[in-house]
N, C-alpha and C positions, 0 to 999 in steps of 0.2 A: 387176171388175178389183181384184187384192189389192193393195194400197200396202204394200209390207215396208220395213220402217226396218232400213239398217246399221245397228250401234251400234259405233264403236270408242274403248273407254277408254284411256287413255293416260297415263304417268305425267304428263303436264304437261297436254293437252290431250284433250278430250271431243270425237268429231266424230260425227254422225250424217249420212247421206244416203238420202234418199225416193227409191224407185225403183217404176215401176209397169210391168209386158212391157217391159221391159229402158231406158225411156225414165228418165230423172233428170228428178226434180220439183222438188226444194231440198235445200238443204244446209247444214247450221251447225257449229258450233263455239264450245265454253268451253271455261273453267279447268277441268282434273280437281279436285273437291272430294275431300279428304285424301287417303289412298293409294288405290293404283290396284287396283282390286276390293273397294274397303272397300265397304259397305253405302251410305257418304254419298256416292261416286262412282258407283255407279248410281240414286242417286235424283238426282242431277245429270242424267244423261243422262237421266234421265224427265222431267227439266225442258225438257230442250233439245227431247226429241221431241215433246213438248207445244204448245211453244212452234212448233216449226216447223209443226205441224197448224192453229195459229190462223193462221198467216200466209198458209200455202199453202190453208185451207178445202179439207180433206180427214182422214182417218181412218184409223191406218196400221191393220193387220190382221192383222201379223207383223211381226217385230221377228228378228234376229238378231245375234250377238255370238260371240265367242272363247272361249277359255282365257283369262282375267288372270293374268299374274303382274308380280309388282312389283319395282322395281331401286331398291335405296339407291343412294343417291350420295354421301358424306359427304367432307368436305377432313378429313383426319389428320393433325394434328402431330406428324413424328418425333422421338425424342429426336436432337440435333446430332451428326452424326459428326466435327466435328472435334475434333483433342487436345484436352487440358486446357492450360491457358493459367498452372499456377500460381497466383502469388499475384497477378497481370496480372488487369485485369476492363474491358472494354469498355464505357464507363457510358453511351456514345453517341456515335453517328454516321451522318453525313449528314443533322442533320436541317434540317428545308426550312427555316427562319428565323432563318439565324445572322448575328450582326452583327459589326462590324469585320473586324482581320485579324491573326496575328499566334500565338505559339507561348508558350507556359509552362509551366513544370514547378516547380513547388512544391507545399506542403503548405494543405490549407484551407484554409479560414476564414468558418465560420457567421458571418451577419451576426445580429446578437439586437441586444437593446436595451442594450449597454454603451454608454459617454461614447465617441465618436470616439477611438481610440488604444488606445484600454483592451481587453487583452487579447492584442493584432493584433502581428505580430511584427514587429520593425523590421529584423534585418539581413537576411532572405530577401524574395522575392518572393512571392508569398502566388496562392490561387485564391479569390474571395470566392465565398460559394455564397447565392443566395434562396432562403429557406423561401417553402414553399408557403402561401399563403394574406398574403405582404407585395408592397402593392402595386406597380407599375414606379416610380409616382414616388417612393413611398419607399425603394425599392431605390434606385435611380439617386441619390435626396439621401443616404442612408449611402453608399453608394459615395466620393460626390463629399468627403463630410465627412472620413473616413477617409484619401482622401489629402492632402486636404489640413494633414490631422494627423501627415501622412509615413508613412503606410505604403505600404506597395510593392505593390500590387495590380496581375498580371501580367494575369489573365481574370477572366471574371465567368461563373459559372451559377446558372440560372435553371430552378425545379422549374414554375415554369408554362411557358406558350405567349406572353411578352410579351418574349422576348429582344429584337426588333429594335425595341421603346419605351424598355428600358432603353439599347440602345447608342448611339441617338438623343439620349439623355443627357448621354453623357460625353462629355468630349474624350481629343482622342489616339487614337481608330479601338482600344480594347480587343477584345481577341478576347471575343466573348458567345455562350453554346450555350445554349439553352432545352432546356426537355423534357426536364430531368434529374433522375434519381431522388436528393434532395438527402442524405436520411438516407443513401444509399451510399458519396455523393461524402464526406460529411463523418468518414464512416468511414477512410476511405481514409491510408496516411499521405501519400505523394505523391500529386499527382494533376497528367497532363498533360496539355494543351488546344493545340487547334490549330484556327485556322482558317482556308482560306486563297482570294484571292481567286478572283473569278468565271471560271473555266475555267481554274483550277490543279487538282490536286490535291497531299494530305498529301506532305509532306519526312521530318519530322520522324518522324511514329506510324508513317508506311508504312517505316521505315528503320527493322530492328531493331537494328543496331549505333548508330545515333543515339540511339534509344529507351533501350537498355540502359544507356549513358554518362549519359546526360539524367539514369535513374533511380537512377546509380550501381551498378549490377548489376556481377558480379564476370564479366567475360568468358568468365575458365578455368572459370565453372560451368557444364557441357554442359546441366544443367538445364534454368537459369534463361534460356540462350541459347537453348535449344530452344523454352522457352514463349513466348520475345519475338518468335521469329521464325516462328511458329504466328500469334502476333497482328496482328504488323505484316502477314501475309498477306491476313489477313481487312480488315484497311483497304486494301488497294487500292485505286486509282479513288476512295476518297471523298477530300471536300474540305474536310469538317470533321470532330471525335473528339474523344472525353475518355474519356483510358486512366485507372484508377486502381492503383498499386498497396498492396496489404493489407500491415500491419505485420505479416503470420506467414501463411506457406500455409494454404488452409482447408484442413481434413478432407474426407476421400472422401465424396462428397455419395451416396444412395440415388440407384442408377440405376434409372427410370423403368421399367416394362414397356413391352418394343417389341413394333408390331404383328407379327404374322408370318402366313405362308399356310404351305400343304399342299400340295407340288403333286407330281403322279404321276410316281414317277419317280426324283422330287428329295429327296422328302422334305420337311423341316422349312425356313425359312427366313425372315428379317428380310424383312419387306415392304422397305425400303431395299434390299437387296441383290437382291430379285427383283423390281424396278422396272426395271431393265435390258435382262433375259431376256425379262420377259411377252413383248411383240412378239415376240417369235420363236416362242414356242410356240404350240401349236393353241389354240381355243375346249375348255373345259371343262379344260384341265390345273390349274388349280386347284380341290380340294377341296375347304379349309375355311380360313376366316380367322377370323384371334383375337387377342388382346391377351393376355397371361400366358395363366392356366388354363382363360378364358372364350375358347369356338370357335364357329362356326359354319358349317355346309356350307353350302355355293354348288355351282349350277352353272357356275358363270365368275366371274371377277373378273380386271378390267384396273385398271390403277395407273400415273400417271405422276409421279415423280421432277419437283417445276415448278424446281427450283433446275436440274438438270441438264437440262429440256428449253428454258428461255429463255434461261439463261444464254451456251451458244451462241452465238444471237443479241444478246444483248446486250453481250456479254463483259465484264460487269461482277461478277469472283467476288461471293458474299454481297451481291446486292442484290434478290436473290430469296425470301430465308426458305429454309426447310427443311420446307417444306409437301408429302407426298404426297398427292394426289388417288388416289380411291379411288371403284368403282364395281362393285357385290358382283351376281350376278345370283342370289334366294333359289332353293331347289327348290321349294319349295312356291305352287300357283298356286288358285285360287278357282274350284272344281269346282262351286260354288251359282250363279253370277252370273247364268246363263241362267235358271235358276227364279226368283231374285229378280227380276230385273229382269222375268219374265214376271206375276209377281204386281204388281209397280208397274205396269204399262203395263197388264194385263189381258186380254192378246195372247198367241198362241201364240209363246216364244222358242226359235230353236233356235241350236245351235252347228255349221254344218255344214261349218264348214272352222277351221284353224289359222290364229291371225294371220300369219305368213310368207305360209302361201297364201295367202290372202287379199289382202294386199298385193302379191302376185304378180297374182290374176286382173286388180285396180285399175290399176298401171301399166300393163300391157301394152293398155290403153285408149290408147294414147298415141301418137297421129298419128306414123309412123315406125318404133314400137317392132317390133322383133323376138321372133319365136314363141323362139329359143333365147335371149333378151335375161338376161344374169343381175342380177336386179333387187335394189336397196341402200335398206332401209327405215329410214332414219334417225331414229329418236326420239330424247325426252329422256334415256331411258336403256337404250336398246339399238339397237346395230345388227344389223339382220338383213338378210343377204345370201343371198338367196333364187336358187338357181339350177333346172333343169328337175330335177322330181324330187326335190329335196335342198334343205333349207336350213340354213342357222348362225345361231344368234341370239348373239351377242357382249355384254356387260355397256359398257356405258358410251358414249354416246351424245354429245348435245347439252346438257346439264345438265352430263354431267363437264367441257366447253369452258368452260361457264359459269362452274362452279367454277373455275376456272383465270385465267380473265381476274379475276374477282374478286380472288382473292386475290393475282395477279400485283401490282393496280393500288390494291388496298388500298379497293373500292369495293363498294358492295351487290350481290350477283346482280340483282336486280330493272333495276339501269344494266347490270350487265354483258350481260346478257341482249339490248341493244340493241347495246352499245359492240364485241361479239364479231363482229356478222355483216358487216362491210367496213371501207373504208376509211375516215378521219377526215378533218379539217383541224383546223388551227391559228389560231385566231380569234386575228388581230393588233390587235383595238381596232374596235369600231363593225363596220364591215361588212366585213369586209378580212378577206380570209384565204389561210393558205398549204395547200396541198396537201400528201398523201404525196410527190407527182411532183414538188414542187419549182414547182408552177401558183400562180400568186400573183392574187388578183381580187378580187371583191364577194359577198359573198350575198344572196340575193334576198329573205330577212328578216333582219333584224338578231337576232343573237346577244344574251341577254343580258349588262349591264355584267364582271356578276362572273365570265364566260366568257373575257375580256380575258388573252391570254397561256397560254389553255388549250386541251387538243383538245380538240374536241367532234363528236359525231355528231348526225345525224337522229333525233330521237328521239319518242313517241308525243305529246308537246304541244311542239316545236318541237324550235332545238336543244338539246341533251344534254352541256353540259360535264363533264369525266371526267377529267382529267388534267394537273399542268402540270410535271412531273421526266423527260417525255420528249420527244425531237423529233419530228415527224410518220413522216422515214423509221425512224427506231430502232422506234416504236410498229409501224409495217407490220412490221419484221421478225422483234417478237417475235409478233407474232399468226399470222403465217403458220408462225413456229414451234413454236405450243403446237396450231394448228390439223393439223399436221403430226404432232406429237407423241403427240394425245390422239384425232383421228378417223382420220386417214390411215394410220398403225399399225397403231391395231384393224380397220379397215377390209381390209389387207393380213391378218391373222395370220384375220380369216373367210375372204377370198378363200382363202387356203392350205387351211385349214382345208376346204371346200366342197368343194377338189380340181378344178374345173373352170375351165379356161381359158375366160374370156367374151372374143366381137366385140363386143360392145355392154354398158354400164351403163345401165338407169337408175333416178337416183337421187330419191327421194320420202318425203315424211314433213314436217314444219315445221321440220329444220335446211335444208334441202334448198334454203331460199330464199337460206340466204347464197352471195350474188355472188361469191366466191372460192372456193368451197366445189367447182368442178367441177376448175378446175385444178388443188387442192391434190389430188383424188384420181386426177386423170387422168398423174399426175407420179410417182404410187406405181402404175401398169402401166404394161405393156408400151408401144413404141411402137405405135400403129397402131389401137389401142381405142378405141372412140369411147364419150364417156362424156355421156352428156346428162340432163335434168332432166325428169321425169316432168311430162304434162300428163295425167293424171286424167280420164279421160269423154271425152276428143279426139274419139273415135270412135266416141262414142252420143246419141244423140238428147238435147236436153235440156244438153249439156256444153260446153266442160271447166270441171274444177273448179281445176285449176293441180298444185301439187305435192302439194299435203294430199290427205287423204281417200280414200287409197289403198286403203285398209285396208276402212273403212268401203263403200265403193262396192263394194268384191268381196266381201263378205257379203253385201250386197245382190243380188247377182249369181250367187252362186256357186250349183251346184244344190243344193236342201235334202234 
């Protein structure tokens, strides 16, 4: 009896499964070690097959594996599509630890080491600014010295992170904004500040005809009205800001090279501008992607716009960044890996089926599943939508989502990677917490202190706090929306793409476990599809394996 090891590499995960006359013996799973078909990722899965031999006391005999090929996924920073703003500059806004309340527009005023008075202008109202590297209490005693020497100190900013110890300080509730670039502000000849209380937002900066008067701006200049009212757009919805404006327009700054693609058909085109379309077009209309004069060919490449896919949902314009996510599928795949990995192991390796099929023969193990089932193989960085006879493999997976929540929430991949796959709560203090639903309770472990006021998920050593700038429902609705955005899309343009009308999905691979993840695709088809979650082995001796290991179980399986 020959023991044949599946092997499937994977960009993010390694899975092998032991199979002996069609029974399943064990099955594991790691980290893909560097990229997917490097040399250091199939000595990983020589690890794991190893590993599983000592555990299950047996000896594989055959080994099997794919084509590899590998899917960058990278977050791209575009340059900003909106206007130029003039000699207007946005020194900051929104940031989470502003203290008092309250609106000013005047000209600086570096705090340094003069006598209290010396220098400081007496008939204006002034903006004092902290250099970086003076501490809150000493900030807060020049503050305090200097009025009392009668100067008119309207706000206070602050180049570190200590504004709510400086405003703690003074009396009178000053408006204080930390986290500002001090050498800019001090540049600036005016500069305005606003801060305003807990569930207001901006009067003042959101108002360009306010802003313009504030700054003394000549109304009749179309210009200068055009750039204020460019700016004051961009503060919307916030609740705090510090405008500055420059004593002379700068100079036309070097525009950055923007990314661009290739796509058949189309032509030439600003990644921005074909973030739109992609979704609609087939799998492969993209040729090649590049930055200036450096390209490179793809088989595929999906891209989603996060400022234009959450904003949506959150309707908060600019509170998203101008970040594309981007996810390239290379042509080139790793035509050695069956030989190496048969030189590691010492085994005969064959390749006798394509990852799609493969993952095709796996699913349809699946108590239920249907002979014409068209099967949705979800990795980190592709989907392939594998129908009878025909399959699509799509660029951008469960990795591109990850990216997205990431950068959405300003948090590691490695959190976001938990904080993506459902729903959260809202840890109100010790055990107590609110739901997405509006469900108010206890948890059944207590949340860490520093969780107090934060979402937090389940995560691999308890809970996972991740967030405290959104509400529980707001957070659901941008997750459902980038979830929509970045799998449900690509997801729809393979279905097209494959040409085949499916009665049944099912879906497999390690995104395939998030809990939301059936509805979100069952919403992008028809009515009447039934869209279910792949159980892996259901229906062979020895099984199942759950959603994973699709892949791997039908090289096992498949004939050689």
């Amino acid at each position: 009896m020959t023991v044949i090891a599946g092997v499937d590499v994977g960009n993010a995960t390694t899975e092998v499964v032991l199979v002996a006359s069609g029974k399943i013996l064990g099955a594991g799973r790691v980290p893909t070690r560097g990229r997917k078909g490097s040399p250091g990722s199939l000595r990983g899965a020589t690890a794991l097959v190893r590993r599983l031999e000592r555990q299950l006391g047996l000896t594989v005999g055959e080994a099997r594996i794919a084509l590899l090929r590998a899917v960058d996924t990278a977050v791209v920073t575009v340059p900003d599509t909106a206007g130029p703003t003039g000699r207007l500059r946005v020194l900051a806004a929104g940031v989470p630890t502003p203290g008092g309340t309250g609106v000013c527009v005047g000209p600086p005023f570096r705090l340094g080491d003069a006598a209290p008075g010396d220098a400081a202008p007496r008939d204006v109202e002034v903006v004092a600014i902290v250099p970086a590297g003076l501490r809150y209490e000493a900030a807060a005693a020049r503050v305090r010295a200097l009025l009392a020497a009668g100067t008119r100190i309207g706000a206070v900013l602050v180049a570190g992170d200590e504004g709510v110890l400086v405003a703690n300080r003074l009396a009178g509730g000053l408006p204080v904004i930390d986290q500002v670039d001090a050498d800019a502000a001090a540049a600036c000849r005016l500069l305005a500040v606003e801060v305003r209380p807990p569930g207001h937002t901006l009067r003042v900066l959101a108002d360009p005809v306010a802003l313009g008067a504030r700054f003394g701006l000549d109304p009749l200049d179309d210009a200068e009205a055009g750039d204020t009212a460019a700016l004051s757009r961009m503060l919307a919805d916030q609740a705090n800001a510090v405008v500055g404006l420059l004593p002379e327009a700068p100079g036309v700054p070097e525009t950055p090279a923007e990314p661009w693609v290739l796509a058949a058909g189309e032509g030439r085109l600003t990644l921005r501008a074909a973030c739109p379309r992609l979704a609609g077009w087939p799998v492969g209309a993209i040729q090649a992607y590049g930055t200036g004069a450096v390209a490179s060919e793809v088989d595929d490449l999906f891209a989603v716009d996060l400022a234009a896919a959450a904003e949506a949902a959150t309707a908060r314009p600019g509170s998203t960044g101008r970040a594309v996510l981007v996810a390239s599928l290379s042509r080139t795949g790793d035509e050695d890996a069956a030989s190496v990995l048969g030189e590691l192991l010492g085994v005969p390796v064959h390749g006798p089926v394509s990852e799609p099929a493969a993952a095709r023969l796996g699913a349809l193990t699946t108590p239920g599943g249907r002979d014409d089932a068209v099967v949705v193989d979800l990795g980190a960085g592709t989907i392939d939508v594998i129908g009878s006879g025909r399959s699509v493999v799509a660029a951008g997976g469960g990795e591109l989502l990850t990216a997205a929540v990431a950068e959405m929430l300003g948090i590691p991949r490695a959190s976001a990677d938990w904080v993506k796959r459902g729903p959260c709560v809202r840890v109100d203090g010790g055990q107590r917490f609110e739901g997405e639903d509006g469900r108010r309770g206890f948890l059944d472990v207590p949340a860490p202190a520093s969780a107090a006021g934060m979402l937090a998920v389940e995560g691999p050593g308890g809970w996972l706090p991740f967030d405290r700038h959104h509400g529980p429902g707001e957070w659901r609705a941008i997750r459902l929306r980038l979830k929509q955005a970045v799998l449900a899309a690509n997801f729809r343009r393979a279905v097209r793409t494959l040409g085949q009308d499916p009665a049944q999905v099912l879906v497999v691979g390690g995104p395939a476990g998030d809990e939301e993840l059936l509805g979100v695709l069952a919403r992008s088809l028809p009515d009447g599809v039934a869209v279910g979650r792949g159980d892996v082995g259901g229906t062979c001796p020895g099984g199942p394996l759950g959603h994973r290991y699709a892949v791997a179980l039908g090289l096992a399986l498949a004939a050689p």
